[in-house]
VOZA-427467 format. One record per residue: x, y, z of N, C-alpha, C, O in turn. Coordinates in steps of 0.02 Angstrom, whole numbers, plus 50000, padded with zeros to 5 digits. Example, Ala and Ser with C-alpha at 12.3 -4.5 7.8 and 13.67 -1.06 7.14 Angstrom:
506604971650390506154977550390506604983550390507124983450423506424988850354506844994750357506455000250394506705005750402
END
This chain:
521044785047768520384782147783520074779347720520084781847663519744772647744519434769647646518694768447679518574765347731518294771147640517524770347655517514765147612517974762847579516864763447613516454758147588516274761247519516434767247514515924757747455515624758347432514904759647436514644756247481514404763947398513814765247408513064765047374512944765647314512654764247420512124765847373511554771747395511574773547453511004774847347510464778347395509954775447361509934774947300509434773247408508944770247403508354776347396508204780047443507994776347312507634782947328506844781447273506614775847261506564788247250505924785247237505654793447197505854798847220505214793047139505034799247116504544802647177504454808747169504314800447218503984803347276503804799447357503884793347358503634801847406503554799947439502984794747445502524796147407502904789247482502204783547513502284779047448501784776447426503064777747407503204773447350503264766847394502964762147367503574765247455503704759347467504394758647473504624753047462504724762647485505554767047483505634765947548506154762647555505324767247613505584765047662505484757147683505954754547713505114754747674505064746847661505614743047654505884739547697505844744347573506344741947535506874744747578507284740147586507104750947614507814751547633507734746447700508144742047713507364747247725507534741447811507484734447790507674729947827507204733347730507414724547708507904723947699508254719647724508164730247639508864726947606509554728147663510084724947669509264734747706509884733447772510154726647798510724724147801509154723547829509204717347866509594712447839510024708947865509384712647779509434707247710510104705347711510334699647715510664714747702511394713247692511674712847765512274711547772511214713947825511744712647877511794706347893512304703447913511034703147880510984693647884511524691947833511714686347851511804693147791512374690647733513074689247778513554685547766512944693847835513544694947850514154702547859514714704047880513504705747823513904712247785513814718247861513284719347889514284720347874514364729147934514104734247877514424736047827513394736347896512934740447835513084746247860513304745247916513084751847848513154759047855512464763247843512464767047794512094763047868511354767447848511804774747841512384776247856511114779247806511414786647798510514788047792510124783247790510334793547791509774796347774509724804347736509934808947772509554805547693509764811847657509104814547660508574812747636509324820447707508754825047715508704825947782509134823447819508124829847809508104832547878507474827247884506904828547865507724820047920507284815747938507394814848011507884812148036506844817648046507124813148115506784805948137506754804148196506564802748089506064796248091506414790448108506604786748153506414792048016507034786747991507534781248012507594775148005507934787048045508714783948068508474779548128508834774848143508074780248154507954773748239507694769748200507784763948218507394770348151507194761248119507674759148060507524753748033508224762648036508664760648021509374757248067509714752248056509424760948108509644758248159509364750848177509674745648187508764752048177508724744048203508574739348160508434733648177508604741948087508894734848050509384734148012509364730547962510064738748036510654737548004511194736948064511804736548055510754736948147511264736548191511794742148197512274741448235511704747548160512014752248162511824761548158511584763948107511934764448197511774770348208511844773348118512304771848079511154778248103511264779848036511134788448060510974791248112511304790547994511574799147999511374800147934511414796647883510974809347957510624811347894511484815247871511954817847901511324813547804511874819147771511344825747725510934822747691511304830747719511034837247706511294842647674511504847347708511304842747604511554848247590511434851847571511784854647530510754854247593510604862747629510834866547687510954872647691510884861447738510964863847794511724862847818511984866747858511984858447796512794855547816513264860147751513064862147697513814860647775514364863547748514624857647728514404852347750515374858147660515544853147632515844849147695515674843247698516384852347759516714847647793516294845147843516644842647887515744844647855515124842947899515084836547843515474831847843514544837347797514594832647751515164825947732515044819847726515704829247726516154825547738516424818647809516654812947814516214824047846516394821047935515834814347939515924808447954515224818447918514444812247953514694805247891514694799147901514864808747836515124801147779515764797947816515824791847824516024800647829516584796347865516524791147923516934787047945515744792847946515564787248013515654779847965515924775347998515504778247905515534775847871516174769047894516054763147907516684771647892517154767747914517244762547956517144762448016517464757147912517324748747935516664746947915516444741947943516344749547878515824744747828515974741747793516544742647772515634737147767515614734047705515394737747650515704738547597514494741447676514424743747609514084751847653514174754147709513764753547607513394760047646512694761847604512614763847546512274760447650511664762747608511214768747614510794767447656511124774547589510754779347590509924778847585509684773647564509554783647602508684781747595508904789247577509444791547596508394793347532508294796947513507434800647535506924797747553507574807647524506794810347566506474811947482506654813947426505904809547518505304811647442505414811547383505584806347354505334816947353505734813747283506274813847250506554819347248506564808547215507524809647201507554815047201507784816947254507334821947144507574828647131507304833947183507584839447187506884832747214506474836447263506854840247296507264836747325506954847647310507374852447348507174857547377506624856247401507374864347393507054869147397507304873947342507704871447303507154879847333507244884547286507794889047287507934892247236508144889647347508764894447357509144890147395509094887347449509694890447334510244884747384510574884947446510724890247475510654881347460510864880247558511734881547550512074885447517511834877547587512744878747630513054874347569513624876247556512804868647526513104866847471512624864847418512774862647362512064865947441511484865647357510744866847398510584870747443510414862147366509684862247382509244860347417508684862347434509704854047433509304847947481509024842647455508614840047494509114838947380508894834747361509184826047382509664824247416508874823747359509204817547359509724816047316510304815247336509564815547260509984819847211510724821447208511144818247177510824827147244511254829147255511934827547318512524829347326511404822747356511794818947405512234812947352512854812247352511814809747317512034804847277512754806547245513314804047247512534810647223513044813447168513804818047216514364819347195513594818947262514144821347304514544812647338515144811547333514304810147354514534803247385514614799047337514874793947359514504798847276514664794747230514114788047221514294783047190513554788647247513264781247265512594780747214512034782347233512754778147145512274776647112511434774747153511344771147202510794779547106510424776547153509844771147114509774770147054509634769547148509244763047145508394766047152508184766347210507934768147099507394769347110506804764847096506584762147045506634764947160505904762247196505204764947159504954770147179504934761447108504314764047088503624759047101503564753047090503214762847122502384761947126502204760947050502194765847014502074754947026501784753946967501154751446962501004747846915500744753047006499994753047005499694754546975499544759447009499174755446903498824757746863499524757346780499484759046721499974754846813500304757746741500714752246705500654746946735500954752046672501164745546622501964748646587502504750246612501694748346524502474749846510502494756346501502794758146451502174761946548502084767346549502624769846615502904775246620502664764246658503204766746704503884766446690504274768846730504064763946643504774762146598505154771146564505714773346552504134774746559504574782246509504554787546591504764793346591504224783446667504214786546694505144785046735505554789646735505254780146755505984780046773506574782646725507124784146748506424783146651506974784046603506904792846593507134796346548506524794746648506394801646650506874803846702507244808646692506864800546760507014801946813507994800346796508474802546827507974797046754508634795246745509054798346692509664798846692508484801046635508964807246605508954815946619509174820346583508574816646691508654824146700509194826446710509394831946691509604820946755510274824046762510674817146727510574811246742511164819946672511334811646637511974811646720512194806246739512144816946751512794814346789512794810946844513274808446872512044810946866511724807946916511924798946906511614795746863512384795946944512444789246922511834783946956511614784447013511634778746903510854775446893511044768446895511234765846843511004764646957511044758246957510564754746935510704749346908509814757146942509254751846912508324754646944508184760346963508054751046942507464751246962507274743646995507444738146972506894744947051506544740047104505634741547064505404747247068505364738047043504644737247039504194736447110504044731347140504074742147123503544740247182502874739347167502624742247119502434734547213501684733447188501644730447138501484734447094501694726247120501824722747045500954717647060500904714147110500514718247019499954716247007500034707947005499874704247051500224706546961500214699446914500694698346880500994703046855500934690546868501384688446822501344693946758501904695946742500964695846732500734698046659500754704746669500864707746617500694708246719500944714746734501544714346744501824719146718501874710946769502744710946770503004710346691503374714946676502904706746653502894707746573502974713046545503444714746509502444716346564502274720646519502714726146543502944729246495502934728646608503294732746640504024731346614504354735046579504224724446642505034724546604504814723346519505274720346491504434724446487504504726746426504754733346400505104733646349504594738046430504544744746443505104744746467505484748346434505364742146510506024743246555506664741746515507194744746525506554735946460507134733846403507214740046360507674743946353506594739646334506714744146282506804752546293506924756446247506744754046354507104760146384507784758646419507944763446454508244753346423508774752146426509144751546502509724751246521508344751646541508464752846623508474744846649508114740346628509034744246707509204735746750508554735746776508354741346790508194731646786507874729746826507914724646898507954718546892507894727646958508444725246994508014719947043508284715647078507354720947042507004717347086506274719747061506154724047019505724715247104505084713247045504684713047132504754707647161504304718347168504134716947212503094713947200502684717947178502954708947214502224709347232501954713847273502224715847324501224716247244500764720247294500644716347356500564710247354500604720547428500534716447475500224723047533500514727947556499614720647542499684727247594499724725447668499394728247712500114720747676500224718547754501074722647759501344721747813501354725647724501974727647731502224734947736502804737247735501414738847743501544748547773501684746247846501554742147890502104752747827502374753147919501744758447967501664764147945501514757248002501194762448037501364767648041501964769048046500724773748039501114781148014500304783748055499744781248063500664790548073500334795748107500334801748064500554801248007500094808148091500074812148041500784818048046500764823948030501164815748064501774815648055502264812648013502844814548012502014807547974502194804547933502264794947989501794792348019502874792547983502774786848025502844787348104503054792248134502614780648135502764779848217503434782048228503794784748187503584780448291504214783448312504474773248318504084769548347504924771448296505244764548307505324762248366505444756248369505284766248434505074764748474504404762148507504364758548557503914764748469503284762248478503004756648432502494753248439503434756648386503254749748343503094742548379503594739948403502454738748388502494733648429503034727648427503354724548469502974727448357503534723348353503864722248307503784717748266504374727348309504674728948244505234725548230505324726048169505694722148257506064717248236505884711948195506174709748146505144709448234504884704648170504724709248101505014708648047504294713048116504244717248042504764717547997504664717747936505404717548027506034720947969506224717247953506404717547894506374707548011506454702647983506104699047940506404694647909505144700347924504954702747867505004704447798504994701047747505044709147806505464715847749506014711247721506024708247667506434711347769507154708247722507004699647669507234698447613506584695247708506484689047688505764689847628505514685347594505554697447631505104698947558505614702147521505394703747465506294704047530506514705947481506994700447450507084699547389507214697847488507744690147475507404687147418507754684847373506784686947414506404683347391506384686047321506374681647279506384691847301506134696647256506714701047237506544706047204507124700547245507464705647221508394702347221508714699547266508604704347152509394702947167509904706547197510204710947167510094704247281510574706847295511014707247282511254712847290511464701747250511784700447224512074706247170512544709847186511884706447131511714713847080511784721047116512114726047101511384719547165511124726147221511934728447220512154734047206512214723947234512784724647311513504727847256513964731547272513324723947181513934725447160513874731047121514354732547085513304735047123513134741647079513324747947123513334753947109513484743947191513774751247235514324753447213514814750547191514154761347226514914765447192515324765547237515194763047292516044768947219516364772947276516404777547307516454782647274516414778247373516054785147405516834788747391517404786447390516534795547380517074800547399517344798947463517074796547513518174801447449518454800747550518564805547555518834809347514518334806847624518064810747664518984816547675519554814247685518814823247670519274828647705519364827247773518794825647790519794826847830519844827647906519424830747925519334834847879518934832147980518454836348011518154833248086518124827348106517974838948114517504836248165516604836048183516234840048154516434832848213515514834448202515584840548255516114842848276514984842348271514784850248304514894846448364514734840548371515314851848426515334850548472514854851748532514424856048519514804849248589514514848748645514194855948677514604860448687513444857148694513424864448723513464865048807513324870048839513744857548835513684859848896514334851848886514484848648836514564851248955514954843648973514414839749006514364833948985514084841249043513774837349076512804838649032512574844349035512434833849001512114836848978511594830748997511744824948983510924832549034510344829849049509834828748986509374832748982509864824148943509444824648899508824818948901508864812848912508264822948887507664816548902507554812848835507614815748780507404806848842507144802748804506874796548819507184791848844506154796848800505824791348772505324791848737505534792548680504634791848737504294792048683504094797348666503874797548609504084805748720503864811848719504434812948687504344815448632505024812048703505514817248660505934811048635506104805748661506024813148589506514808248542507064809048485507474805348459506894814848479507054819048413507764822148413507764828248412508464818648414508704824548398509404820348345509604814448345509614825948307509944820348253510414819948282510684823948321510654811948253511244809048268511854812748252512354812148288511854815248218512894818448217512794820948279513054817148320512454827348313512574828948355512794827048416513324828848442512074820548455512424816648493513214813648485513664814548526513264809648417513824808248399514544812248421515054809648443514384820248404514654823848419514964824648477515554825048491514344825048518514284826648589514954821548647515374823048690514734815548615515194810348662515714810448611516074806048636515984811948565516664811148524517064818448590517504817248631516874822148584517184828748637517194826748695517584829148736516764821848709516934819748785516334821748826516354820948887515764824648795515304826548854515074818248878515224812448862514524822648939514214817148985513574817248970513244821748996513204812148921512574811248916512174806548954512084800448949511884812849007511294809749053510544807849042510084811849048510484802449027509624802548993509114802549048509404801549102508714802949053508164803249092507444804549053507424807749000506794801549087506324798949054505784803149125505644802849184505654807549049504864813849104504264809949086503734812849096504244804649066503474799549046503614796249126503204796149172504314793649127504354789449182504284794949255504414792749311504144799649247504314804849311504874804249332504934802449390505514805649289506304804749311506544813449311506484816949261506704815149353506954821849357507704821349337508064816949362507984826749283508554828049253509044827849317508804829949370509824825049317510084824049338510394829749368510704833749333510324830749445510424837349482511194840749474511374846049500511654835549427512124838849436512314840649354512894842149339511954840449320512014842149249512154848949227511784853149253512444850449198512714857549166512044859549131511804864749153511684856249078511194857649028510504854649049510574850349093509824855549029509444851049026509284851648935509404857148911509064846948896509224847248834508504841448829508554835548847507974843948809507254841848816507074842848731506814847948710507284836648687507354835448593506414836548587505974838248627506434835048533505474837248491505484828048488505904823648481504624828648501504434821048477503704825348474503504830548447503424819648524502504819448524502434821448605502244816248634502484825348640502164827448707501514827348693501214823648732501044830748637500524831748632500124824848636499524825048649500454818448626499984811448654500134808848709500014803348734500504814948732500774811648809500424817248885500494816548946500034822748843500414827348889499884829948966499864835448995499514823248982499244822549039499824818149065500024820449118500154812849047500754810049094501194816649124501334817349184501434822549057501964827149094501624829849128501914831749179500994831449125500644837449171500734835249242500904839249285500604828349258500834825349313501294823249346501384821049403501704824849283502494822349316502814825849370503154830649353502774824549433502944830649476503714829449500503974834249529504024825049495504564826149491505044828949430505524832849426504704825549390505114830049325505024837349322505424841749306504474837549339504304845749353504834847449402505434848549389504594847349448505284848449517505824851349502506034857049512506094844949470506814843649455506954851749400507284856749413506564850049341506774853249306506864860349327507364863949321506184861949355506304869949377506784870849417507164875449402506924866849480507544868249514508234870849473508664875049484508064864949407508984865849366508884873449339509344877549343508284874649313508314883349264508374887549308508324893149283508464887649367508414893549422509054894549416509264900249427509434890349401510464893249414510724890349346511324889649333510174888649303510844883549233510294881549189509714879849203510674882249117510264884549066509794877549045510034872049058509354877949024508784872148994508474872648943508124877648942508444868948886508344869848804507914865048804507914859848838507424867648753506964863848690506874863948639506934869148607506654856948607506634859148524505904856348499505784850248503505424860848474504854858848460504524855648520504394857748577504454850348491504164847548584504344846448624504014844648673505114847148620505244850848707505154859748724505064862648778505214862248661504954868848657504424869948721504544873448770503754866048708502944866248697503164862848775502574863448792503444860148830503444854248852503484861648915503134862748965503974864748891504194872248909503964877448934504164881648974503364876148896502784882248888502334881848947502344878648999501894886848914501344886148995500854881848996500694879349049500524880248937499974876448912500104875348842500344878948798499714864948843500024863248791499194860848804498904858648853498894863048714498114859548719498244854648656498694855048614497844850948660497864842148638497394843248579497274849148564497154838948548496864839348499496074838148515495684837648468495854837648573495194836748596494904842348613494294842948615495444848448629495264854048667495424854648733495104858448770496064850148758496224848548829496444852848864496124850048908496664856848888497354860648936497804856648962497664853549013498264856148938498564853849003499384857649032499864857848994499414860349105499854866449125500704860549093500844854549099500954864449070501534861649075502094864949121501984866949178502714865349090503234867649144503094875749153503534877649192502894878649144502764885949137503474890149134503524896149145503784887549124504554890949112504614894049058505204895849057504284896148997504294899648985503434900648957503044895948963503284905048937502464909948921502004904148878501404904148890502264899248828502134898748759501434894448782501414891048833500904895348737500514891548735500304888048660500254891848612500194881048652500144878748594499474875948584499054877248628499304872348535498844870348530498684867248476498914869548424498234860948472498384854548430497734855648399497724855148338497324856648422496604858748403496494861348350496164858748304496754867048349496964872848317497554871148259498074874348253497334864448210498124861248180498354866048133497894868948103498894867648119499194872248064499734868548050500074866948099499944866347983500714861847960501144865647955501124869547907501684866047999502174870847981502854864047955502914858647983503134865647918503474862847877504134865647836504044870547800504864862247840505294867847808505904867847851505874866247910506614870247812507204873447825507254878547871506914883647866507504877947898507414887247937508384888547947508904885347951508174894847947508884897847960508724901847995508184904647983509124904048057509194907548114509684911148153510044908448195509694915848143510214921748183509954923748262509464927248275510384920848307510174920148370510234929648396510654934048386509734929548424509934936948443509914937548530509824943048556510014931248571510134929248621510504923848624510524921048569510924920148680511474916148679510764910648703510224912048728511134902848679510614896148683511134894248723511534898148749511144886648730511624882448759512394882748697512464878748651512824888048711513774883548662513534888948611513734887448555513094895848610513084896248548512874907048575512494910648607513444907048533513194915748560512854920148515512784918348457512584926548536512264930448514512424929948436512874925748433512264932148369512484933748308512594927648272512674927048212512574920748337512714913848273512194912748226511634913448249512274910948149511794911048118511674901248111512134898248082511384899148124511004890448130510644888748064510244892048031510864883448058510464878448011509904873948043510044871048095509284873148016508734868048052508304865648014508414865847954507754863148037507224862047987506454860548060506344857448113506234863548029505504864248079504814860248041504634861347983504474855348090504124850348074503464846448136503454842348182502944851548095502504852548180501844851548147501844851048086501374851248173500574852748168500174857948243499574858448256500594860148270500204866548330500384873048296500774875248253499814875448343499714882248336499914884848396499804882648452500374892548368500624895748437499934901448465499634905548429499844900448525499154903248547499354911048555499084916048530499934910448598500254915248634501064914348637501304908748630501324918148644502324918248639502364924748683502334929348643502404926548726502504932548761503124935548796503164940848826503674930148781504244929548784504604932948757504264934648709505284936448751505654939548705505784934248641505614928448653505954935048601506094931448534506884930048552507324933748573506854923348535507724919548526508204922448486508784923748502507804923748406508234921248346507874924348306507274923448317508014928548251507574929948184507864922048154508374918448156507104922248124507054915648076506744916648032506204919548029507294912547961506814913647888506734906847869507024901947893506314907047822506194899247785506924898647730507364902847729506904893147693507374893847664507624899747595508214900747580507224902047571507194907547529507214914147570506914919347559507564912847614507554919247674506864925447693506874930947722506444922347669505574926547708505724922547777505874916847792505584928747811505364929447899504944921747908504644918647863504994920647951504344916047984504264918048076504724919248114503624918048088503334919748146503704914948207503714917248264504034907948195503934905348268504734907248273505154903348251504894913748305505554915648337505944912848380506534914648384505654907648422505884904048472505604908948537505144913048539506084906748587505784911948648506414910348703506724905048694506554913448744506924915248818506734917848872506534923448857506684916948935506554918648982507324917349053507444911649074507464919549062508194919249106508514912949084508594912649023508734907449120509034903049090508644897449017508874892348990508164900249008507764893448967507774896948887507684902748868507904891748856507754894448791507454888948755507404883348780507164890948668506574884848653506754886248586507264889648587506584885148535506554884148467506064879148428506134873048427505644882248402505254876548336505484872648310505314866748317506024874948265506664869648228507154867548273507384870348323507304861148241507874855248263508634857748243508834857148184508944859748280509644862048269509964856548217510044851148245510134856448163510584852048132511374856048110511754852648076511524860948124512154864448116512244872048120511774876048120512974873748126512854880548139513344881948078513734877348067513404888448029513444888947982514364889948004514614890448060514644890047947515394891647950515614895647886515474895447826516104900047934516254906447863516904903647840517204906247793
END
């Protein structure tokens, strides 16, 4: 197998202008002509649907906190038949957690440097001159092994601020790879979740076709394209397999959330992915093995589910003889009452006890690791799980037995255990793997 060459597109912190720059330069290289490879490093579930839709190609977080080396290996190998492969990186290049995961920390960083793909950092030079020159030549000698294709100038003031910046940039010995103008017609819409879901974007094709024709403009691809490294090739492996064959999963704008290897996974084994839409009042497919209800936003939806009486229907019919999962907001979707941020009620599936509440906001945020101490969908008692949990509710009530002890990543306890009630089970965190000895 020969992968592509690579890059990761990254930034000393997050709201730099890093996601911008990766859906131009996708658009940018797939208008060239080029089969782009998105990747996303980190536990993003945003990301990858608006990378997807401007590289025409399904993108995959790679994680190495939560993924094992031949996991890692497998999601780089989707790679195959690209031209090139481009990574986005979460928050900041070095940014991690404190106790290493299944192969380090979770940085960006460290994705780089495992895949081989020099990265390319995105800086906010607003207020600063040739002061951002000792701030990138920082970022570039913490780790000298970390390989450093260049710097993108974002926000660039004036002719005479661009000066003064690649002054700074020569004489600290860093490429300068592109020179972006300030523009504030070019944030992507964002909730307090961080951004929209790419589905709700009004019109996001023009936006990205956008993006790419402000970066054409501004920046050398040319350069870009030939500073990609070589990715490591990939060991033989498979992604995580299927927890049911026949599997009812909802999606549209309430649930949306679930990462790509898995699906990927799911139909490489051969399951049957049934979608169905509880906004649309579509009841899960009566002959489905699973119902499999991913995390999004129910909470801006959740007078449509309260009404949904067929989805309701449907669903309870399937948990009476066959198992039915949630994750975060399908968790909550689950529960008995889901209150809104106004102070709403609204009854949901009552299948299992949980009551949440938006009102009441609390950021829960973070890795989780989990030792199931009940069987989920494919996964028995004692499995220990990789995830990452990413919410703003408060649990009112859980009266349920507990799923799973769960710790953060430095292994302290955390309160949201998940929950079970005969066939249904729920979880806070987004399953991204199950650990291997």
């Amino acid at each position: 197998m020969t992968l592509p060459p690579g890059l990761l597109i990254t930034a000393p912190a997050s709201g730099t202008g890093k996601t911008t720059v990766m859906l131009g330069l996708l658009r940018a290289l797939a208008d060239d002509g080029l089969t782009v490879q998105p990747f996303k490093s980190g536990p993003d579930y945003i990301d990858p649907a608006f990378h997807r839709a401007a590289a025409g190609r399904a993108s995959f977080n790679l994680d190495s906190w939560a993924m094992a080396p031949d996991l890692l290996s497998t999601i780089a190998a989707q790679a195959e038949g690209a031209d090139i492969a481009v990574a986005e990186g979460s928050m900041g290049l070095y940014d991690g957690v404190a106790t290493q995961g299944l192969t380090g920390f979770g940085s960006s960083a460290e994705t780089a440097k495992r895949m081989g793909w020099p990265v390319v950092l995105v800086l906010d030079v607003g207020g600063q001159a040739q002061s951002a020159a000792a701030t990138a030549l920082g970022f570039r000698a913490y780790d000298p092994d970390l390989p450093f294709a260049g710097v993108i100038l974002n926000r660039v003031a004036s002719p005479r601020h661009e000066r003064l910046i690649r002054r700074g940039m020569e004489q600290a010995g860093l490429p300068v790879l592109g020179v972006l103008p300030r523009r504030g017609d070019l944030a992507l819409p964002e909730r307090h979740l961080g951004l929209i879901q790419a589905v709700e974007h009004p019109d996001l094709d023009a936006a990205i076709a956008g993006y790419a024709t402000f970066l054409r403009d501004h920046v050398d691809l040319a350069t870009i394209r030939s500073a990609a490294g070589a990715t490591e090739q990939p060991a033989p492996g498979t992604l995580p397999g299927p927890p049911a064959q026949r599997i009812a999963l909802a999606q549209d704008a309430a649930f949306s959330f679930t990462y790509p290897h898995l699906l990927e996974g799911w139909h490489a084994a051969g399951a049957q992915i049934l979608p169905f839409s509880p906004l649309a009042d579509e009841a899960p497919d009566p002959d489905a093995d699973l119902v499999w209800l991913p995390g999004g936003y129910p909470e801006l939806h959740a007078g449509r589910l309260a009404a949904a009486s067929q989805f309701l229907i449907g669903l309870k019919a399937h948990a009476e003889t066959r198992p039915v999962h949630g994750e975060c907001g399908g968790y909550m979707a689950l529960g008995d009452v889901l209150i809104d941020k106004d102070g709403t009620r609204h009854a949901m599936a009552g299948l299992l006890g949980l009551v949440t509440s938006y009102e009441r906001r609390k950021f829960h945020l973070g890795y989780r690791r989990a030792i199931l101490e009940a069987p989920m969908p494919g996964l028995a008692p004692g499995t220990a799980l990789r995830g990452h949990e990413f919410h703003y509710s408060t649990i009112l009530d859980q009266p349920d037995a507990p799923l799973a002890q769960v710790f953060d990543a430095d292994g302290t306890p955390v309160p949201e255990t998940g929950s079970r009630r005969g066939h249904v089970t729920g979880t806070f965190f987004h399953l991204i793997a199950g650990e291997t000895k």
